[in-house]
BAROTOR-691024 format. One record per atom (N, C-alpha, C): z, y, x; atom name; residue in three letters; residue number from 1. Coordinates in Angstrom, 1 decimal. Each point is the difference from the previous one (the first is absolute). Layout:
<recs>
Z, Y, X, CA, ALA, NUM .
...
</recs>
This chain:
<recs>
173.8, 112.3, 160.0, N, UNK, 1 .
-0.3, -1.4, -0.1, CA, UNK, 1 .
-0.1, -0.4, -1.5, C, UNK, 1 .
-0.8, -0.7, -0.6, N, UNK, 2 .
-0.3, -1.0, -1.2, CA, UNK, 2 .
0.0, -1.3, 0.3, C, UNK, 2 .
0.6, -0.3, -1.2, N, UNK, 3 .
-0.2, -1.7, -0.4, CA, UNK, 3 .
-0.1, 0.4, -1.4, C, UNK, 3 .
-0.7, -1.7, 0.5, N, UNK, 4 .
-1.0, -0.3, -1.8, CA, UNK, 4 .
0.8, -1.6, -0.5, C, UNK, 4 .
0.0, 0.1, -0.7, N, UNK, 5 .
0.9, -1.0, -1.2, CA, UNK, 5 .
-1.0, -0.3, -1.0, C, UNK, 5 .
0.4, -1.2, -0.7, N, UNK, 6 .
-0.8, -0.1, -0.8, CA, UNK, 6 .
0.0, 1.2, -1.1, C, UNK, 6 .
1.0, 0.2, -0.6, N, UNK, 7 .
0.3, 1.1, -1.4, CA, UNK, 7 .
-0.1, 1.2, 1.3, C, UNK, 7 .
0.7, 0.3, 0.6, N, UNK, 8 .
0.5, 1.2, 1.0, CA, UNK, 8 .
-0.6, 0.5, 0.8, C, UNK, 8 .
-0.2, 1.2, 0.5, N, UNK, 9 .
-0.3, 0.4, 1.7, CA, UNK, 9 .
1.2, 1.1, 0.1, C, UNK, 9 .
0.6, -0.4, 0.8, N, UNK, 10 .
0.9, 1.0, 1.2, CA, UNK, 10 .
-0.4, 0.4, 0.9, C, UNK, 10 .
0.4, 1.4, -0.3, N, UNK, 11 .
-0.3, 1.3, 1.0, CA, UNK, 11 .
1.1, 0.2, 0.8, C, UNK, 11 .
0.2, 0.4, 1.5, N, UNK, 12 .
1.5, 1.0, 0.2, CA, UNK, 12 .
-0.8, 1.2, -0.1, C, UNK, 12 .
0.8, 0.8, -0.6, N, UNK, 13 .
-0.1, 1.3, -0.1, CA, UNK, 13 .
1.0, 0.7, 1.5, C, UNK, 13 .
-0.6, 1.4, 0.0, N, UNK, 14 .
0.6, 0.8, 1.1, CA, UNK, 14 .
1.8, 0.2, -0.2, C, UNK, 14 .
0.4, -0.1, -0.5, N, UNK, 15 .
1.6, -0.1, -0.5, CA, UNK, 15 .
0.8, -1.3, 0.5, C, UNK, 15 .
-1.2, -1.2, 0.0, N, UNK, 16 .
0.7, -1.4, 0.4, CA, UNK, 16 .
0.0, -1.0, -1.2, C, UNK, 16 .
0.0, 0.9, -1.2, N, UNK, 17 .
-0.2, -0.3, -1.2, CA, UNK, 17 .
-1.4, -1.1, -0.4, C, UNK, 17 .
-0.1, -1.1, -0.9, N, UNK, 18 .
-0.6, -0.9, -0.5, CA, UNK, 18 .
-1.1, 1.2, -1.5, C, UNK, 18 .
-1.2, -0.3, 0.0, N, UNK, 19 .
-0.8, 0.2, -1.0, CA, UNK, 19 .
-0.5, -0.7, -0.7, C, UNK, 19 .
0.3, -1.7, -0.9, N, UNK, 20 .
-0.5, -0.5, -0.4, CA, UNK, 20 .
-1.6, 0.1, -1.4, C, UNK, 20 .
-0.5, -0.5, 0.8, N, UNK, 21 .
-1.4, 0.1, -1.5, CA, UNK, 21 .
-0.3, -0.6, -0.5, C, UNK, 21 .
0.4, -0.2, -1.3, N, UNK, 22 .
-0.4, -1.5, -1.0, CA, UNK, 22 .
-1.4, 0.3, -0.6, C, UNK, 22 .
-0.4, -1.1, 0.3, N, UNK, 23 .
-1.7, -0.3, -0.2, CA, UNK, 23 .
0.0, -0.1, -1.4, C, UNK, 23 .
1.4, -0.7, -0.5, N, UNK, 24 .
-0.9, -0.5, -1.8, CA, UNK, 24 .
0.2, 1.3, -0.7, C, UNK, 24 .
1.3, 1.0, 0.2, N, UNK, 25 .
0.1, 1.3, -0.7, CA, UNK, 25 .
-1.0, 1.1, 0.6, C, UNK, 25 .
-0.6, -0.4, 1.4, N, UNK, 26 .
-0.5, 0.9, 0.8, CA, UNK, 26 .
1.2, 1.4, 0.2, C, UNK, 26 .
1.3, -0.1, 0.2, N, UNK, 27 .
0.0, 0.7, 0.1, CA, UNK, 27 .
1.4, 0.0, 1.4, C, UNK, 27 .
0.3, 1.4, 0.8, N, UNK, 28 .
1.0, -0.2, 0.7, CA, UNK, 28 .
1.4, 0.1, 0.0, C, UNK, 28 .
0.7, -0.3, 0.5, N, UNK, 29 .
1.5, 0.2, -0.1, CA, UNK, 29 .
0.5, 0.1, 1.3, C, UNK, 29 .
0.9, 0.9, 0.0, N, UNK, 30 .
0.7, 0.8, 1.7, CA, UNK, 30 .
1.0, -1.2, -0.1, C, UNK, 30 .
0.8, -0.5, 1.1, N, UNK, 31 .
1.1, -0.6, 0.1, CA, UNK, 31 .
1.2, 0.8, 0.4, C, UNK, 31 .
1.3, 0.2, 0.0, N, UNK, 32 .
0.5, 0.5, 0.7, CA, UNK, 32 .
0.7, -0.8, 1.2, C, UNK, 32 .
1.0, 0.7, 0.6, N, UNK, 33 .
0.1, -1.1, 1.6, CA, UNK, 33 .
0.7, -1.4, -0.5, C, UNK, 33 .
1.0, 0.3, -1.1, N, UNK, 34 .
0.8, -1.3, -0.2, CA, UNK, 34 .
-1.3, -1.1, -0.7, C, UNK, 34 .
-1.2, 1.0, -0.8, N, UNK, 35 .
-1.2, -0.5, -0.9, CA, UNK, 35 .
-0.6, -0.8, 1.6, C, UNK, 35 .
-0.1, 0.6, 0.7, N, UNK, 36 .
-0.9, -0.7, 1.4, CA, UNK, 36 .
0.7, -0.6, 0.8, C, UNK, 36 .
1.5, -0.3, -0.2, N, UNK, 37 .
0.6, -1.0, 1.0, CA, UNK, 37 .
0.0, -1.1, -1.1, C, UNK, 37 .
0.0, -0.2, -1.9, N, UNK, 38 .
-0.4, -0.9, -0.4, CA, UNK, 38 .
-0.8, -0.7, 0.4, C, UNK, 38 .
-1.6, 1.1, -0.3, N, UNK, 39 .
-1.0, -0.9, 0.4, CA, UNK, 39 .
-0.2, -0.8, 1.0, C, UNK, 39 .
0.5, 0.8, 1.2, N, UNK, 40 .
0.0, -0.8, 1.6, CA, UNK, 40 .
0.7, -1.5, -0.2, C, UNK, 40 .
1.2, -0.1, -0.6, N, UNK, 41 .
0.9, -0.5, -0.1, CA, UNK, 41 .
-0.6, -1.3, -0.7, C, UNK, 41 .
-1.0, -0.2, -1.2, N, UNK, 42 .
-0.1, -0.4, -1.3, CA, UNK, 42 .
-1.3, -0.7, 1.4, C, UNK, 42 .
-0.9, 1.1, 0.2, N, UNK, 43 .
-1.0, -0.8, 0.9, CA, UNK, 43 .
0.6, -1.0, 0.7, C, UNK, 43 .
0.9, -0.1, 0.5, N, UNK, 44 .
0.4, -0.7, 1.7, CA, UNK, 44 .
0.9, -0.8, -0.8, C, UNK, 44 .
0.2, -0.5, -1.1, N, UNK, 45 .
0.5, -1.0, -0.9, CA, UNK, 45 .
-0.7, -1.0, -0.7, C, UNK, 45 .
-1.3, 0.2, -0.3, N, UNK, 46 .
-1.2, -0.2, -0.5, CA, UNK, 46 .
1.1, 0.1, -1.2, C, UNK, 46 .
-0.1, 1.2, -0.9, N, UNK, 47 .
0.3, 0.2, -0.9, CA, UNK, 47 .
1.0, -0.4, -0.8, C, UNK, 47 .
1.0, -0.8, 0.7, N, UNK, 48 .
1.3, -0.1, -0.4, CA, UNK, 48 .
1.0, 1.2, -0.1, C, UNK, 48 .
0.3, 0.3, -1.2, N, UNK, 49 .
1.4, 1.3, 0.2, CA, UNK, 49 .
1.0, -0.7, 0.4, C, UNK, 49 .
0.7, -1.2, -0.1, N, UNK, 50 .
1.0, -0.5, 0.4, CA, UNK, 50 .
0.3, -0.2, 1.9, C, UNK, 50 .
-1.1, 0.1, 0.4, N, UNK, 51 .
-0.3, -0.3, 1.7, CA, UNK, 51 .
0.1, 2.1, -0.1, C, UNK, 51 .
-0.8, 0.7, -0.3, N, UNK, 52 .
-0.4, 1.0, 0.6, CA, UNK, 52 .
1.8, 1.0, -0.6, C, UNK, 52 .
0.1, -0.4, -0.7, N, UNK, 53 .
1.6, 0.7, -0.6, CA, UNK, 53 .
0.7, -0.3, 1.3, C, UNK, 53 .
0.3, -1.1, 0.8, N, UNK, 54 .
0.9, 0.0, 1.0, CA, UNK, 54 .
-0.4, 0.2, 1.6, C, UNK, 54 .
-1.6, 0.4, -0.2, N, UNK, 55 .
-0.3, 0.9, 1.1, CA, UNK, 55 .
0.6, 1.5, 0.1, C, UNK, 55 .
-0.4, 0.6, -1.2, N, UNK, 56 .
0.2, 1.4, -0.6, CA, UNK, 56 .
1.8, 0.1, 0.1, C, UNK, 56 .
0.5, -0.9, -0.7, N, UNK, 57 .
1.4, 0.3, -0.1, CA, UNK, 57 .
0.8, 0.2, 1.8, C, UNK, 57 .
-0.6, -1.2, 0.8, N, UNK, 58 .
0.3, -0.2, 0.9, CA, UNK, 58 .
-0.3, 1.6, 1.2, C, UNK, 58 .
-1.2, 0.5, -0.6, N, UNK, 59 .
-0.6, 0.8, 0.8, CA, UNK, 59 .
1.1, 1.8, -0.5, C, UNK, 59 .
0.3, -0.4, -1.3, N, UNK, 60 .
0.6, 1.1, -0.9, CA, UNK, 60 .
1.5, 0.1, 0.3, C, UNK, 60 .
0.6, -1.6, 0.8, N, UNK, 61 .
1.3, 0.0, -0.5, CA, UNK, 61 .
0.4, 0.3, -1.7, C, UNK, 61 .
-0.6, -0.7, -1.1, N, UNK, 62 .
0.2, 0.2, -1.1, CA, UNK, 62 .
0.5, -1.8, -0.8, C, UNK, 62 .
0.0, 0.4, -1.5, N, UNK, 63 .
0.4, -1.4, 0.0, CA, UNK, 63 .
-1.5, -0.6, -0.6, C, UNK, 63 .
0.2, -1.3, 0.3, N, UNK, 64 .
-1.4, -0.5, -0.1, CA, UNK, 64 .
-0.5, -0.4, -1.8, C, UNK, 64 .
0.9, 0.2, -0.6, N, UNK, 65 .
-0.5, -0.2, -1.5, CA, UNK, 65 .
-0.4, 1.2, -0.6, C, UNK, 65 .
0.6, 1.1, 0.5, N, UNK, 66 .
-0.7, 1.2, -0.6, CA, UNK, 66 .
-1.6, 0.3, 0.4, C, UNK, 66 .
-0.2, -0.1, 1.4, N, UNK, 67 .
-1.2, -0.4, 0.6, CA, UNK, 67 .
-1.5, -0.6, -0.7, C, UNK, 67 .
0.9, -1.4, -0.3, N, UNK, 68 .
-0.9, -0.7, -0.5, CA, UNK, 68 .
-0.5, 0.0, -1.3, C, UNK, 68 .
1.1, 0.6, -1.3, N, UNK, 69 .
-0.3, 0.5, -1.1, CA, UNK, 69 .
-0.8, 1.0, 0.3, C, UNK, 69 .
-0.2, 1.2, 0.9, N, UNK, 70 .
-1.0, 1.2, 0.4, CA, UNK, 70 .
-1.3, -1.2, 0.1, C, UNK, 70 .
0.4, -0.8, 0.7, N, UNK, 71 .
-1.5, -0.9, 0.8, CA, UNK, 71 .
-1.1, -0.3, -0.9, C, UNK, 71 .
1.0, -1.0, -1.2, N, UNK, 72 .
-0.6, -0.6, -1.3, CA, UNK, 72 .
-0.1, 1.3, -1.1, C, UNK, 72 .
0.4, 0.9, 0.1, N, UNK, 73 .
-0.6, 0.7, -0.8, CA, UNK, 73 .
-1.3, 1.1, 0.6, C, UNK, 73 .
-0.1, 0.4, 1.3, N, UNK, 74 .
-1.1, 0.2, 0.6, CA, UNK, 74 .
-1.4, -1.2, -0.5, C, UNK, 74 .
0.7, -1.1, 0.3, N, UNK, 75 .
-1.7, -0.8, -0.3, CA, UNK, 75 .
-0.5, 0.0, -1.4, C, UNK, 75 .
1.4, 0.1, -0.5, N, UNK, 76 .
-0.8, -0.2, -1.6, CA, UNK, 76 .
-0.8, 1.5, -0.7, C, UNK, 76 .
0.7, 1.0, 0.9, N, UNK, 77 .
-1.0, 0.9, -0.4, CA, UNK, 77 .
-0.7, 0.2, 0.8, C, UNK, 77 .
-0.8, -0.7, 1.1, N, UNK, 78 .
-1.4, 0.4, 0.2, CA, UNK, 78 .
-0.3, -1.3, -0.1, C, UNK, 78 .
0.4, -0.7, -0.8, N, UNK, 79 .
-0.7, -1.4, -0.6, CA, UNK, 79 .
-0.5, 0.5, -1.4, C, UNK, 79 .
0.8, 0.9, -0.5, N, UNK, 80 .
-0.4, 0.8, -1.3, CA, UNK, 80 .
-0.9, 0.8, 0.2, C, UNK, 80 .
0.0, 0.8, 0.4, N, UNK, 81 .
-1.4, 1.0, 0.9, CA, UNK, 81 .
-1.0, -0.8, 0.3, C, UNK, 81 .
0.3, -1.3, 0.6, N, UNK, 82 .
-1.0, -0.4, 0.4, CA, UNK, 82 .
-1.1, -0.7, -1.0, C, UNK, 82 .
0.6, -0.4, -1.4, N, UNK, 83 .
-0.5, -0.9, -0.8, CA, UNK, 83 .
-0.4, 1.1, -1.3, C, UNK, 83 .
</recs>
């Protein structure tokens, strides 16, 4: 399956695993599973880390601020990548 994003297209790869491909660097990046329960997560938030942290934590049994510092630091580096 693919989706297309404005900056993005996601792939699942055979693993389960996320393939993101940034259009402005042209180039790809693997996710790993915690990297693709972000993205899922971050999607189904419309991009709030603060909402998608307490899916993740909730799903992780973890605590939710650690979560969410992973979340906001995820976007800003494929906000960096992306720009």
């Amino acid at each position: 399956m693919t989706v297309h994003d404005d900056e993005f297209i996601a792939r699942v790869l055979p693993d389960g695993c996320l393939e993101l491909f940034c259009h402005s660097k042209q180039s790809w990046h693997k996710c790993s599973r915690r990297g693709t329960a972000m993205w899922i997560a971050l999607r189904r938030s419309d991009w709030r880390p603060d909402l998608a942290a307490h899916e993740i934590a909730w799903q992780l049994n973890v605590d939710v601020e650690s979560v969410q510092c992973e979340a906001e630091a995820w976007l800003v580096h494929f906000r960096t990548k992306a720009s």
